[in-house]
C-alpha positions as CSV (number, residue, x, y, z in Angstrom):
1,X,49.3,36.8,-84.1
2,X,46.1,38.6,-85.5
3,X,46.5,42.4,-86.6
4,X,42.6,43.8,-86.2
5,X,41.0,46.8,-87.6
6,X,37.6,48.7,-86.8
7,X,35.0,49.0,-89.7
8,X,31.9,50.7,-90.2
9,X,28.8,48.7,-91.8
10,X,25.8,50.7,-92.6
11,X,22.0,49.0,-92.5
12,X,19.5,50.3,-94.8
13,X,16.5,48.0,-93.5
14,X,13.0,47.3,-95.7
15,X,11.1,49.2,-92.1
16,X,12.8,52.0,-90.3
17,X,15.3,54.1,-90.3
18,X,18.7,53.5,-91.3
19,X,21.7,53.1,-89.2
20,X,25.4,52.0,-88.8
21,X,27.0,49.5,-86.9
22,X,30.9,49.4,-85.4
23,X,32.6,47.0,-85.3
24,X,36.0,45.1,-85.3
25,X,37.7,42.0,-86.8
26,X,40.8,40.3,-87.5
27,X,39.5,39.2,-90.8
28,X,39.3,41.1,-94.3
29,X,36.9,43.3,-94.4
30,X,35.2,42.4,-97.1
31,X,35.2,38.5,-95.4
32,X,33.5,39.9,-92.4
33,X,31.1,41.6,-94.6
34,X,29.9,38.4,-96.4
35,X,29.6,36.7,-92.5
36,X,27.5,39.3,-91.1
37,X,25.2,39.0,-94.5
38,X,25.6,35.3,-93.8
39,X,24.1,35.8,-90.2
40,X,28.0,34.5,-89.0
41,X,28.0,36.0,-85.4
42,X,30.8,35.5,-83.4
43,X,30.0,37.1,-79.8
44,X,27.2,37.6,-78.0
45,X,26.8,41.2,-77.6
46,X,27.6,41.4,-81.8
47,X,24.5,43.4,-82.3
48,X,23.9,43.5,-86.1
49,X,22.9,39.5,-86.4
50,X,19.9,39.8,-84.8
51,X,18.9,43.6,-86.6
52,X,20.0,42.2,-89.7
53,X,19.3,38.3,-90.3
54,X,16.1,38.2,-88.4
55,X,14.2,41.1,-91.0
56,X,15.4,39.3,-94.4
57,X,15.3,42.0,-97.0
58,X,17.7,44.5,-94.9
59,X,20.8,45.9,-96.7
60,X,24.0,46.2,-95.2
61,X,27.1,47.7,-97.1
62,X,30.5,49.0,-95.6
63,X,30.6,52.3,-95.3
64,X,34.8,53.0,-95.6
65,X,34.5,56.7,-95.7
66,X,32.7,56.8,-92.6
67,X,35.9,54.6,-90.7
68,X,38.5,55.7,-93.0
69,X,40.5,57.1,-90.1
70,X,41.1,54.0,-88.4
71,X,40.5,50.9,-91.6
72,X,43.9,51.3,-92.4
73,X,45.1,51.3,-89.0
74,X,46.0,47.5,-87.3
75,X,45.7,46.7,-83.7
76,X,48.2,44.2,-82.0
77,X,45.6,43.7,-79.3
78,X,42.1,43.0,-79.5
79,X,41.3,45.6,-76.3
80,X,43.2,48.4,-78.0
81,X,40.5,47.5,-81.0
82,X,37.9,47.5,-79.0
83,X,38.9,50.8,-77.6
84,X,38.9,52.2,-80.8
85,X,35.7,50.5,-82.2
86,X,34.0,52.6,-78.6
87,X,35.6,55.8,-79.5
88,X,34.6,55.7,-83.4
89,X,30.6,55.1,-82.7
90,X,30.7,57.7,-80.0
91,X,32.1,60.1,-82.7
92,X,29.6,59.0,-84.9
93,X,26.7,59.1,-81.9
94,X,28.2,62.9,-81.6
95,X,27.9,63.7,-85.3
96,X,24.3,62.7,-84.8
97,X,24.7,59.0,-86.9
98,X,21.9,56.2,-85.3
99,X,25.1,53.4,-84.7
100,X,24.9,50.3,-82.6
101,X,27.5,47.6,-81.7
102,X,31.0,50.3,-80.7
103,X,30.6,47.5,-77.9
């Protein structure tokens, strides 16, 4: 059985403005970290790839505060994850944060 959790990565890129991305794994968070830096994408609407890999130079770092209400928090179910990842980056949207992926 996999236990998921939402996280928050934000992207500090070489051109543009910054921005965060939302997202959720069943992995460590620190391991998903070190795949998205890798350019490790693992569904096709997983949005940070192709802003990230394809301008080398851009930053990405988690950004715990940002999800703290939910990183401790484990989801049986992958929908109820991806429920929560929605209702974080609308949050954020509403706070006035740039975020993409909340997919």
């Amino acid at each position: 059985m996999h236990l998921y959790r939402v996280y928050v990565v934000e992207v500090l890129p070489l051109r543009g403005h910054r921005y965060l991305y939302v997202g959720q794994t069943a992995l460590s968070l620190d391991a998903r970290l070190a795949q998205h830096a890798g350019g490790k994408r693992y569904c096709d609407q997983c949005t940070l790839r192709r802003y990230v890999v394809a301008r080398s130079g851009d930053r990405i770092r988690l950004r715990r505060d940002l999800g703290k209400r939910l990183e401790r928090q484990r989801f049986t179910e992958r929908r109820d994850a991806e429920r929560a990842e929605r209702g974080l980056a609308r949050e954020l949207r509403g706070r006035g944060y740039r975020v993409r992926g909340g997919h």
